[in-house]
N, C-alpha and C positions, 0 to 999 in steps of 0.2 A: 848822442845817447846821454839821458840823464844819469850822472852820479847819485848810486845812494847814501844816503846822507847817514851818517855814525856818532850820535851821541852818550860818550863817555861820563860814568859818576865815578868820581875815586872811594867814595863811601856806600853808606844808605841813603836809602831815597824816602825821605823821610816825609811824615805826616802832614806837614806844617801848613804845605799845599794845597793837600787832599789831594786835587786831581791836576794829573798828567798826562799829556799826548805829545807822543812823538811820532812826527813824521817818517823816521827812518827805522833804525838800526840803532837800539837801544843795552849798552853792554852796563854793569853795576858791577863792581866789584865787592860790595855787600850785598845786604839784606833789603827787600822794599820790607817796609816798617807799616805796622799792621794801620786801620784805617786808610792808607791810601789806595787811589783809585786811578789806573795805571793803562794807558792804551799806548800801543807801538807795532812797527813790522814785525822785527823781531825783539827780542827781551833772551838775554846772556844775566843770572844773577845766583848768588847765594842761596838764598832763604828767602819765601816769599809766606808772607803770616798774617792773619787776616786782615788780606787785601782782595780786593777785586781787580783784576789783570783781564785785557781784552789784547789780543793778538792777532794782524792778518795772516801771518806765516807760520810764527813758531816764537815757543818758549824754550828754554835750556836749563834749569832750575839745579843747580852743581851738588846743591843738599838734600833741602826739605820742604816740600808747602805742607800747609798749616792753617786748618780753618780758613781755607779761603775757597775763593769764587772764579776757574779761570776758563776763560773762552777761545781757542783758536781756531783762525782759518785752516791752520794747517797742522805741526807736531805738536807734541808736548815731551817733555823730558825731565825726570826727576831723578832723584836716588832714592828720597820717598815721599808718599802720598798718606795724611792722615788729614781726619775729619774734613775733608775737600769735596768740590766739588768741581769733576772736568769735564767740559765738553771742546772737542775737536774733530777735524773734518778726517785729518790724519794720523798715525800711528802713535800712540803715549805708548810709551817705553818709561820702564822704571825699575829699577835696580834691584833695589832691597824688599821694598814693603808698601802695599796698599791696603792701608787699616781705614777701618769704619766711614770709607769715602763712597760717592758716585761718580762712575766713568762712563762716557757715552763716546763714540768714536765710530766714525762712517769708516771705520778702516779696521785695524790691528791696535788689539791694548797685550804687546806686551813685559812679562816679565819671568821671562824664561827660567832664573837663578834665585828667582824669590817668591816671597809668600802675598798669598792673597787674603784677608782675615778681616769678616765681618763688614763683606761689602757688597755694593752693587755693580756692575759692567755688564753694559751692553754694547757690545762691537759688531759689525757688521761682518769683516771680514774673518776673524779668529782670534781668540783669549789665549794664547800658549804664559803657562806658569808653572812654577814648582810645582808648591803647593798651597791648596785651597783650603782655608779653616772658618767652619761655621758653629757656631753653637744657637740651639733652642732658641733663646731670646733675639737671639741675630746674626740670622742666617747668611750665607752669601746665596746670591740672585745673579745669575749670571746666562744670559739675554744672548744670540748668538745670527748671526741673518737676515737682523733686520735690521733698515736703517734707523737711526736715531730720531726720534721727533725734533724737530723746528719748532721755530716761534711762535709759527700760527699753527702747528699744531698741540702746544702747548696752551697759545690762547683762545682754540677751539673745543680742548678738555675743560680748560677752568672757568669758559663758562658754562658749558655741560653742567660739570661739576656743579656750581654755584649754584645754579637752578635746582636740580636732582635733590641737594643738602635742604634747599630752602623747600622743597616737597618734604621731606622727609622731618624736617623739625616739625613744621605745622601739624603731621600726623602723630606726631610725638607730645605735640603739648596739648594735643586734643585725647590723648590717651590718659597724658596723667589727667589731666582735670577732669574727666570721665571716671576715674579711681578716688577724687578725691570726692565727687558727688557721690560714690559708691559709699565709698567710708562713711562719709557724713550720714546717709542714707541709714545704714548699718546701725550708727551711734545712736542714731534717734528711735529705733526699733530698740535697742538696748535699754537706754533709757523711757521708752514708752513700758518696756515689761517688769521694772521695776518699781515703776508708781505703785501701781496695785497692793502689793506686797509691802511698800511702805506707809499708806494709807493705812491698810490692816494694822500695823505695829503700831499705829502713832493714836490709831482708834485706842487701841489693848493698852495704851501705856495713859490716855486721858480716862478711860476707865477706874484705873486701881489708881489714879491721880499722881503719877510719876512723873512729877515734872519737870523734876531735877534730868531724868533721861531724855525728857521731848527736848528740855535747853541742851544737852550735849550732843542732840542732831544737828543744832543750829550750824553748825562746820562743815557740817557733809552737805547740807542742803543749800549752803553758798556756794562751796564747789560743786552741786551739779547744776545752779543756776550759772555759773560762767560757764563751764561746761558746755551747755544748752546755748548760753550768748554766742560763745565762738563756734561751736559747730554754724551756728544760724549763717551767720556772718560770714563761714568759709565758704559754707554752703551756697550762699547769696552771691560769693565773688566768685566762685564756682562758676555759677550759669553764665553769669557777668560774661567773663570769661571764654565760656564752650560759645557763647552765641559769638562773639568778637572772632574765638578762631573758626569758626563755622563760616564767617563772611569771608576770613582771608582765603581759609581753601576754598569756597565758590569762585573766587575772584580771581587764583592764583590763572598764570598763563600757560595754560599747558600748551597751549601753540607754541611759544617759545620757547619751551622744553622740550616737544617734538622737534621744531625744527634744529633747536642744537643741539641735539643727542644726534642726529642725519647729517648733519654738514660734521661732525666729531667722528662718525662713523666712515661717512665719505672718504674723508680726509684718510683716517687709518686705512682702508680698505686702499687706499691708491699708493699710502707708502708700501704696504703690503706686496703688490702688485711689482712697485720698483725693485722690492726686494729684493721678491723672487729674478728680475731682471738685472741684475748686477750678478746674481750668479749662475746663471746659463753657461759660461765655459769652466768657472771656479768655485768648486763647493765651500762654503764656510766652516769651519772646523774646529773646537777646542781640542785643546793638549795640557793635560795635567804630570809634569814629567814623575811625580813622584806623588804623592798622599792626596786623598780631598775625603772632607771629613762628612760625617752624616749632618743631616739637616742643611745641605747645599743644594739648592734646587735650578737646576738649568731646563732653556727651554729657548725655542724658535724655531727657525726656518729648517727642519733637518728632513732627512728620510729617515724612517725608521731604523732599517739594515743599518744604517750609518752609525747611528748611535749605538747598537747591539755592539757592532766591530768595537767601538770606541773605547766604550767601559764597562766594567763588570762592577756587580752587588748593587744594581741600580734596580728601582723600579720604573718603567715608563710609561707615561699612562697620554693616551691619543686628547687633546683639546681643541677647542674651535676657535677660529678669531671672527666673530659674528658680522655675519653680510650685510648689507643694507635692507636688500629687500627679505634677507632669509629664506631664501629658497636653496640658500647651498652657504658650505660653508669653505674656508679656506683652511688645507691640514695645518695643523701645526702640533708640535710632540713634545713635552716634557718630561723631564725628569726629576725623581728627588733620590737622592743617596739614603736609603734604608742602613748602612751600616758603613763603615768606614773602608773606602773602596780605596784599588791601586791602577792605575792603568796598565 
């Protein structure tokens, strides 16, 4: 039987490197020092700060991450979690505090004895925390029975996504430039019903020989010749313009937008599915042992009765996770805290 291999830092695991792999069993008696990039089985450290950390087993984190990036196959373990991002196959446990981070965990995120404030978790199995603090600007989001998306299905959103945006600009710059030939449009009716009426004046004033007044129009009637130059000219790069975005939207791919909105779709529709199939003999469950504030919105895989039992001062209102072909949809139930609830 192979020996797992144990390697020991007396300090920090410092930048200087960048990047680290260890094969085994990696213990620090410090801090990893921000900019490195850190892979091992497991990882035993202080303080990990903006690094990126890749784990097959587990991390043990004695303090605090910080700005950073961590990936495990298996736990996570802090005392706290601020502006972070974890993703893990098994249970993140953390002590004190998860501030303004994202959690994802095909298992249990919890923190029993402490606060949750101004964040994201989504755990498959169960959220148990003190308590939960969300305000207006930044809410907590807290995801509950399903599993976590993957890689490809994160690279089957983005390029969804990517597509979708690039639809949606194109419409968007065929809008303004529609508003700016409108304006220009506008400017030049403006200016057409003003001639007339200075015509008139300029007759009445060579009449009674006022010449001295027809010279101090000379100011007005430079500005409304630029005036008139630039509307032309916006107006001119206007059309320029609407015709250039007129060929991109004819052109764009919408095949390729159908077809990756379907395979983005597909995809969700099957973790979906696993979902619900991880919890056929065990319900998934949040536990808030004490306070969760308004503007904290939860939501996933629940029965409704379940959630009623659960918590009180909630509103919950029924949503759909849309089906491929739409002919049915799959339930799924949310909640948002209308007022500062207790379990």
């Amino acid at each position: 039987m192979k020996k797992k291999q144990t390697h020991h830092i007396a300090g920090n695991l410092t930048s200087r490197k960048k990047q680290y792999n260890y094969p085994g069993e990696l213990i620090i008696d410090g801090n990893i020092e921000p900019g490195c990039q850190v892979s091992a089985d497991t990882i035993e450290v202080n303080n990990v700060d903006q690094a990126n950390v890749r784990v097959r087993s587990g991390i043990c984190v004695r303090e605090k991450v910080t700005d950073s990036d961590i990936v495990s196959g298996g736990y996570v373990e802090s005392k706290r979690i601020e502006r972070s991002s974890i993703h893990a196959e098994n249970d993140v446990t953390v002590q004190e505090i998860i501030q303004q981070s994202d959690i994802f965990t095909n298992s249990c995120c919890l923190i029993a004895n402490g606060i949750v404030e101004q964040s994201n978790v989504m755990a498959c199995r169960c959220i148990d925390a003190h308590t939960i603090i969300s305000s207006e600007d930044k809410p907590c989001t807290l995801t509950i029975g399903l599993l976590c998306p993957d890689n490809q299905d994160q690279k089957l959103r983005s390029e969804y996504l990517a597509l979708e945006h690039q639809k949606k600009k194109l419409h968007e710059m065929l809008k303004e430039i529609e508003q700016i030939i409108d304006e220009t449009f506008q400017l030049k009716e403006k200016i057409k019903s003003i001639k007339p009426s200075l015509k008139e004046k300029i007759s009445k004033l060579k009449k009674e020989k006022n010449f001295e007044a027809i010279k101090a129009l000379d100011p007005f009637f430079k500005q409304l010749e630029e005036r008139i130059e630039c509307a032309f000219n916006n107006y001119q790069a206007a059309i320029e313009g609407k015709k250039e975005v007129d060929q991109q939207i004819e052109s764009f791919d919408q095949d390729a937008l159908d077809t990756a909105r379907k395979e983005y779709l597909l995809r969700k529709k099957d973790r979906v599915e696993r979902s619900k199939q991880c919890h056929i003999s065990l319900l998934p469950y949040i536990q808030v042992r004490d306070n969760i504030s308004e503007h904290t919105r939860i939501q996933g895989l629940h029965a409704y009765q379940r959630l009623q039992e659960s918590f009180k001062d909630v509103r919950i209102e029924e949503i759909k996770i849309e089906d491929i072909d739409q002919t049915r949809s799959i339930d799924r139930y949310e909640m948002s805290i209308t007022q500062s609830g207790k379990k």
